[in-house]
TORKOL-4160 file (C-alpha; in steps of 0.2 Angstrom, whole numbers, padded with zeros to 4 digits, m for minus):
248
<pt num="1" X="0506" Y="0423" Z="0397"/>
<pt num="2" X="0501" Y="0420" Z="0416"/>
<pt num="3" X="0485" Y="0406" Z="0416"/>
<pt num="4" X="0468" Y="0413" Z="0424"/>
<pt num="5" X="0470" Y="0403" Z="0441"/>
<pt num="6" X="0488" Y="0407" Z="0440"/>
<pt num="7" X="0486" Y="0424" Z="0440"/>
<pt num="8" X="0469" Y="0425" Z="0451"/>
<pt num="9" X="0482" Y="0414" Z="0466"/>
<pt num="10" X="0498" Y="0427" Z="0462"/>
<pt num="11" X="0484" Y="0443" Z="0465"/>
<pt num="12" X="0478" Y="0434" Z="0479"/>
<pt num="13" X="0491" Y="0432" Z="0488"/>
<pt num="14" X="0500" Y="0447" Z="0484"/>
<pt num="15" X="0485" Y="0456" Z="0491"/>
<pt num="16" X="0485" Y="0448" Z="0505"/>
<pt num="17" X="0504" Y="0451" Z="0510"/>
<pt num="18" X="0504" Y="0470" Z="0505"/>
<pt num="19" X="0487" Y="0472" Z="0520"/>
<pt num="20" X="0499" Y="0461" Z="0533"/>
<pt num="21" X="0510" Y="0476" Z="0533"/>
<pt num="22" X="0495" Y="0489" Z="0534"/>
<pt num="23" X="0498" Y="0488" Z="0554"/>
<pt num="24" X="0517" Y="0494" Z="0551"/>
<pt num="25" X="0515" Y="0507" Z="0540"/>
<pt num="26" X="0501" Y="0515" Z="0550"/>
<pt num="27" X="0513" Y="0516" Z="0563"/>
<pt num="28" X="0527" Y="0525" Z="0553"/>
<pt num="29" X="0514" Y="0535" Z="0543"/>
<pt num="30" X="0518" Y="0553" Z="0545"/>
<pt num="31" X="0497" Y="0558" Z="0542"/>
<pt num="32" X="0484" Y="0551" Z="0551"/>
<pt num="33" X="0476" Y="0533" Z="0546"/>
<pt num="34" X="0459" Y="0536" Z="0548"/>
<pt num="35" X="0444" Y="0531" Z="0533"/>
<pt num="36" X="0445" Y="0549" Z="0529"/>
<pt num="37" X="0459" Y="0561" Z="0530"/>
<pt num="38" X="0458" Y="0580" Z="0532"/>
<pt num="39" X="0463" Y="0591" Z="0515"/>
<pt num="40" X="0476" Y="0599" Z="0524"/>
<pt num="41" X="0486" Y="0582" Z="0525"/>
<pt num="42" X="0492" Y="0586" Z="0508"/>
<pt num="43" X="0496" Y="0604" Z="0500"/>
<pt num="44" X="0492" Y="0598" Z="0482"/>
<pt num="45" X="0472" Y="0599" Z="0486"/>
<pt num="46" X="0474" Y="0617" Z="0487"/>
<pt num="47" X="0482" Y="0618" Z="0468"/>
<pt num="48" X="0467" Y="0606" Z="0465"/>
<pt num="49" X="0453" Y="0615" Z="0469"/>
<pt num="50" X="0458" Y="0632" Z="0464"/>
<pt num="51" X="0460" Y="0622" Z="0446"/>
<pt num="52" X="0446" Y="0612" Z="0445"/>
<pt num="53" X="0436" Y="0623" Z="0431"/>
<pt num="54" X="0450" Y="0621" Z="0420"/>
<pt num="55" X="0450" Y="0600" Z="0424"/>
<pt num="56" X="0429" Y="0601" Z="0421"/>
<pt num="57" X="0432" Y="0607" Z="0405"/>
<pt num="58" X="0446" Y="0594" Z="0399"/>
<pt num="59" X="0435" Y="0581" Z="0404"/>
<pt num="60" X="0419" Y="0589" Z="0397"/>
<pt num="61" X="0429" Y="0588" Z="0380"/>
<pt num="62" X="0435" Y="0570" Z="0382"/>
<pt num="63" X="0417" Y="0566" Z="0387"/>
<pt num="64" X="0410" Y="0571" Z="0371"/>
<pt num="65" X="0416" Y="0555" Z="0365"/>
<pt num="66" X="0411" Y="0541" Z="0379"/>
<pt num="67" X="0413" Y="0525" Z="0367"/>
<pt num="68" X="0432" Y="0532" Z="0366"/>
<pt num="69" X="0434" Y="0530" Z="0385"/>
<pt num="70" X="0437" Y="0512" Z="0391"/>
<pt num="71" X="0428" Y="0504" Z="0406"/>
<pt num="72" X="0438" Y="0500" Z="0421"/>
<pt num="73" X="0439" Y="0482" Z="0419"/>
<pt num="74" X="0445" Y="0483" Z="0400"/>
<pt num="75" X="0461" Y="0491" Z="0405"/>
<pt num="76" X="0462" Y="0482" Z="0424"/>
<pt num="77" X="0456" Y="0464" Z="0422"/>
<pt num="78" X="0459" Y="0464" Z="0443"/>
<pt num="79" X="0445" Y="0473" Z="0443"/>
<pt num="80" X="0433" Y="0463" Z="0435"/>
<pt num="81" X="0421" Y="0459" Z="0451"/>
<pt num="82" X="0422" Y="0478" Z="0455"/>
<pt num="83" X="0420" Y="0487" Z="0436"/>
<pt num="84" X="0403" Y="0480" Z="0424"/>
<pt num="85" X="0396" Y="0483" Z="0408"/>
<pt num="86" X="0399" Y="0503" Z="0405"/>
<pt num="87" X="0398" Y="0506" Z="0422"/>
<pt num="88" X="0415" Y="0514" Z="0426"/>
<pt num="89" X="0423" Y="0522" Z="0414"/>
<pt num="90" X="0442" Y="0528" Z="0420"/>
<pt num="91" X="0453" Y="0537" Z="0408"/>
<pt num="92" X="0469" Y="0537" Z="0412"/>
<pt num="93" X="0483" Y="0551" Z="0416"/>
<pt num="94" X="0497" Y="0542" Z="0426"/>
<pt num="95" X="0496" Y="0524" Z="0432"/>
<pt num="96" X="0510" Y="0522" Z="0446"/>
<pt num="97" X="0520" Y="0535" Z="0439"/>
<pt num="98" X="0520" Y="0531" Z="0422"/>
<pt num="99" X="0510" Y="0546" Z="0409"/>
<pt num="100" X="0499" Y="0538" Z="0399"/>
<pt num="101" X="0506" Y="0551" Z="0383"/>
<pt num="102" X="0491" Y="0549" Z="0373"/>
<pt num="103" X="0480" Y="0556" Z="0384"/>
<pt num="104" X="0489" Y="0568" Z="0394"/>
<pt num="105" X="0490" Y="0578" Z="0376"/>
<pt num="106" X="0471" Y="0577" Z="0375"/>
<pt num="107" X="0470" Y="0587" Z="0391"/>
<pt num="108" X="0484" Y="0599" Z="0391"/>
<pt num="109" X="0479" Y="0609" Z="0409"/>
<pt num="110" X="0475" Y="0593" Z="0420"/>
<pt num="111" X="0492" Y="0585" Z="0415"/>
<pt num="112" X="0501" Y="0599" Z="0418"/>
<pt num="113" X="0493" Y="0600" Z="0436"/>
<pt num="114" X="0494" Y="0583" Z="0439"/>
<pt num="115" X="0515" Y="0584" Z="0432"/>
<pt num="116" X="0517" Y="0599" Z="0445"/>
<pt num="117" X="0510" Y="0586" Z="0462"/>
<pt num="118" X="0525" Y="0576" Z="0472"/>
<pt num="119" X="0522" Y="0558" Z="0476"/>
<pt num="120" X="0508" Y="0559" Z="0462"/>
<pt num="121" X="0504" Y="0537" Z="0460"/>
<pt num="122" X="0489" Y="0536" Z="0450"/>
<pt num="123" X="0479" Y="0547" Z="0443"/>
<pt num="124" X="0462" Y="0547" Z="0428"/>
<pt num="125" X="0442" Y="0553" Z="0429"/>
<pt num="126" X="0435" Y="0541" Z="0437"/>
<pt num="127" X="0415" Y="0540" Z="0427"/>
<pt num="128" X="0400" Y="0531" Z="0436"/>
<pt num="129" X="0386" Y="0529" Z="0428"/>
<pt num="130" X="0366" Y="0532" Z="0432"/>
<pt num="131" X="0362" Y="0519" Z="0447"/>
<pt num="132" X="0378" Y="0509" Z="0446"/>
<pt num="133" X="0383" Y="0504" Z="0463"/>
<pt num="134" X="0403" Y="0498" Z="0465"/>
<pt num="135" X="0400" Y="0484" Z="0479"/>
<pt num="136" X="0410" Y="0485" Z="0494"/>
<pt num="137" X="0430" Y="0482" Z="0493"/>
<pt num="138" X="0446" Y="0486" Z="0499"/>
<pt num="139" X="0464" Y="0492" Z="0491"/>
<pt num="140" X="0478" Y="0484" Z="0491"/>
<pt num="141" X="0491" Y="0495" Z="0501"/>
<pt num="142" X="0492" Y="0510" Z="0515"/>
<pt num="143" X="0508" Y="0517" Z="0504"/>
<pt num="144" X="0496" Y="0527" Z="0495"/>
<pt num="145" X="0482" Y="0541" Z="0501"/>
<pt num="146" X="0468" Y="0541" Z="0489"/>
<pt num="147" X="0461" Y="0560" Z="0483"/>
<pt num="148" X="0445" Y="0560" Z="0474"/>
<pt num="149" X="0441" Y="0577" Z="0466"/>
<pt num="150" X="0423" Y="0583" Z="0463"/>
<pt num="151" X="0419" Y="0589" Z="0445"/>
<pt num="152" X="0405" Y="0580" Z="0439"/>
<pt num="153" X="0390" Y="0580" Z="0457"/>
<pt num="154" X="0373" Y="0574" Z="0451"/>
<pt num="155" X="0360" Y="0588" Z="0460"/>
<pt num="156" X="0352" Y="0574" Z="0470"/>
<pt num="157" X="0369" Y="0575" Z="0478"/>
<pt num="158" X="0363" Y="0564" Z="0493"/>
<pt num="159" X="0357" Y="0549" Z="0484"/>
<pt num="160" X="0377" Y="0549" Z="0477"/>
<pt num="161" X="0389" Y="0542" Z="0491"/>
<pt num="162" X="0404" Y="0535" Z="0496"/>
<pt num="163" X="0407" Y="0524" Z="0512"/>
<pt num="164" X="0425" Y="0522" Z="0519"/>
<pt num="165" X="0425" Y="0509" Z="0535"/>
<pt num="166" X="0409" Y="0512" Z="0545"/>
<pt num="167" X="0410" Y="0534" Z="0537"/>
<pt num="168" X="0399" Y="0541" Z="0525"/>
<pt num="169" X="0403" Y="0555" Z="0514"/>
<pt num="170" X="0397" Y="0563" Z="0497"/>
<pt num="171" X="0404" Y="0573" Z="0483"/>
<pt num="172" X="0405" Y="0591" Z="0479"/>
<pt num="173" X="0410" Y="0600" Z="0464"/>
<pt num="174" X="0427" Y="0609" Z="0466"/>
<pt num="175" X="0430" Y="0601" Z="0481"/>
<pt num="176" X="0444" Y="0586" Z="0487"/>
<pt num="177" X="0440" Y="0571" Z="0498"/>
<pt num="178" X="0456" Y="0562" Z="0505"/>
<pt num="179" X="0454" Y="0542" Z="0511"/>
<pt num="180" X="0462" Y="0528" Z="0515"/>
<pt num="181" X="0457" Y="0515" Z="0504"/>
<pt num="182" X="0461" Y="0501" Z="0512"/>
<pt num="183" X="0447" Y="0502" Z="0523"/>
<pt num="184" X="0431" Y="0493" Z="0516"/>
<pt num="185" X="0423" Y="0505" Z="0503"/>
<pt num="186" X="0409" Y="0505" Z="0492"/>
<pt num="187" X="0401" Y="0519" Z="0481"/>
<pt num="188" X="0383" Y="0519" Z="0476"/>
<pt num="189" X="0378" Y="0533" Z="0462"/>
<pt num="190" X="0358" Y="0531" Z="0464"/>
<pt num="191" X="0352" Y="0543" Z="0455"/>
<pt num="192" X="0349" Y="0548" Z="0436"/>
<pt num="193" X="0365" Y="0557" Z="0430"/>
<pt num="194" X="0382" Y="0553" Z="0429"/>
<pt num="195" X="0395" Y="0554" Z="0442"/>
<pt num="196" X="0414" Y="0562" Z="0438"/>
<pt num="197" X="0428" Y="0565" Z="0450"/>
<pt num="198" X="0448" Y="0566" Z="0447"/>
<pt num="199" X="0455" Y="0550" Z="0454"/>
<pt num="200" X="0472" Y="0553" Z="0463"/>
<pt num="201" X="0481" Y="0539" Z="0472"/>
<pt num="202" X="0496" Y="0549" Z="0481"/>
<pt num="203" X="0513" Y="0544" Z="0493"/>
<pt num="204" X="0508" Y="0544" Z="0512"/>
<pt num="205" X="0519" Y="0553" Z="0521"/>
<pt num="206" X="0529" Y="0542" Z="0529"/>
<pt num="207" X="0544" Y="0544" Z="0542"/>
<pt num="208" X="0561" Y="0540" Z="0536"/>
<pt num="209" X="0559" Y="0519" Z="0539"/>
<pt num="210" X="0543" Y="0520" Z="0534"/>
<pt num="211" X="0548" Y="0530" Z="0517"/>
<pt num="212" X="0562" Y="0517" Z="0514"/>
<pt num="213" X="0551" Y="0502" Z="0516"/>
<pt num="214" X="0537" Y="0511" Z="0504"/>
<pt num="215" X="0548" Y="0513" Z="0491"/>
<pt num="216" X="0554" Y="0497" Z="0490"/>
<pt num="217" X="0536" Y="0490" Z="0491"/>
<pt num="218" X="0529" Y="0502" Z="0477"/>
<pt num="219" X="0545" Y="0497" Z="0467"/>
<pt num="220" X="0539" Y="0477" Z="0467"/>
<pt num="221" X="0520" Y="0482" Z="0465"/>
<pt num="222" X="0527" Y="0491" Z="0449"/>
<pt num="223" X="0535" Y="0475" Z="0442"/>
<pt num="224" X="0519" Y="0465" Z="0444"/>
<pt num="225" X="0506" Y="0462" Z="0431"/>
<pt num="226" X="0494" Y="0473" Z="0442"/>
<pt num="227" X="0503" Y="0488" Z="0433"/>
<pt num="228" X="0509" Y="0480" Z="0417"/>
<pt num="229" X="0495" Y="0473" Z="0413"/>
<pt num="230" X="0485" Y="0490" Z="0412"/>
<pt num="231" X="0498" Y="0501" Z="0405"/>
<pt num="232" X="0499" Y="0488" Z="0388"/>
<pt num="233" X="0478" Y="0488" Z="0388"/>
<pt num="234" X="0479" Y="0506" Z="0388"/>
<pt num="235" X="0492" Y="0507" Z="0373"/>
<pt num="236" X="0482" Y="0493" Z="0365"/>
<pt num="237" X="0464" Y="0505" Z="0366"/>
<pt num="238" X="0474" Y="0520" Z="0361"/>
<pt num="239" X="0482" Y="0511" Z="0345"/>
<pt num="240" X="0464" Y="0507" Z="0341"/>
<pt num="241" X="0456" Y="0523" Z="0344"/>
<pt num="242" X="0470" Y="0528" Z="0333"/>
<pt num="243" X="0467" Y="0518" Z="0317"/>
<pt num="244" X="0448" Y="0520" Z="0320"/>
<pt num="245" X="0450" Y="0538" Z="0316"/>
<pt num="246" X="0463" Y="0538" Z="0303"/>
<pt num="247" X="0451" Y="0525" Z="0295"/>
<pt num="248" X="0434" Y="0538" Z="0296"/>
């Protein structure tokens, strides 16, 4: 078991040598490097949207039961300063590559859109409760294009943003928003319902160096505790939730 400050110095430093390579990625990267990226950067966000309907209703069904759906931080402690209280509730699909079985089987459709995407990361609903604000902060690597899809837009749409570098943007239901995450960003829900989008972290496209170097950097971030760690919390919730309901 990796100590606290042990873990906290390896994270650190780990963080910091994936964004000193941020410069030569962006010049291999086959897609532009701006805070946001057009939808046509990426085919899938066609297949997204046109499926979105069938994605609302699997999360309206696993939403029926919120105390069943972890917050952020319980399955990520490395996002502890980022994820409070109920806040941000994620629950999860794929985490870098890895099917989280449990719950793709509890939404049939989305995991079988999310099975059909190349260079698919990440992906879980991303939850954000009434008036939380996630305070500004910045991903760890350009390998990856985030996708955020719209299912769940408060009507006060405006008070519910996301900033990426020194650009605003805001949601809509149905609809993608492609970013590079490793601009400063925050997100601020302020208004009085809940927020819900389909998370997606995806390959950039990369020429051939830049894909060989990619690979071999995902392949290391894969071995670290910043993906085993989640990927036993979340067999460790589901073997809960598990025994709680063969115990009702």
């Amino acid at each position: 078991m990796i100590k606290p400050f042990l873990r906290s110095l390896i994270h650190s430093g780990g963080k910091k040598l994936l964004r000193a390579v941020g410069a030569f990625q962006a010049r291999h990267s086959s897609v532009k490097t701006t805070p946001f990226l057009p939808n046509n950067s990426f085919s899938c966000t066609n297949l997204l949207e046109e499926s979105w309907e069938d994605i609302r209703e699997e999360l309206d069904s696993v939403w029926e039961s919120p105390e069943d759906i972890p917050s952020f931080h319980q399955i990520s402690p490395d996002q502890a300063r980022i994820s409070k209280g109920n806040n941000w509730k994620t629950f999860a699909f794929y985490i870098f590559k890895s099917p989280v079985s449990e719950n793709c089987k509890k939404c049939p459709k989305t995991s079988r859109i999310l099975a059909s995407i190349d260079g698919l990361q990440n992906a879980w609903f991303s939850i954000l409760a009434p008036g939380y604000r996630i305070p500004p902060h910045r991903g760890p690597t350009k390998a990856l294009v985030r996708c955020h899809l719209g299912l769940q837009i408060p009507d006060a749409s405006r008070n519910c943003w996301i900033r990426v570098g020194n650009q605003k943007q805001y949601w809509s239901e149905g609809k993608c928003m492609l970013f590079d995450d490793t601009y400063e960003h925050e997100v601020e829900n302020g208004t009085d319902e809940y927020r819900a989008v389909l998370f997606i972290d995806l390959d950039r496209p990369m020429d051939k160096i830049g894909t060989i170097f990619n690979k071999a950097l995902l392949s290391i971030v894969k071995a670290s505790h910043y993906v085993k760690d989640p990927l036993a919390n979340l067999a460790k919730w589901n073997k809960m939730l598990n025994r709680r309901q063969r115990e009702k």
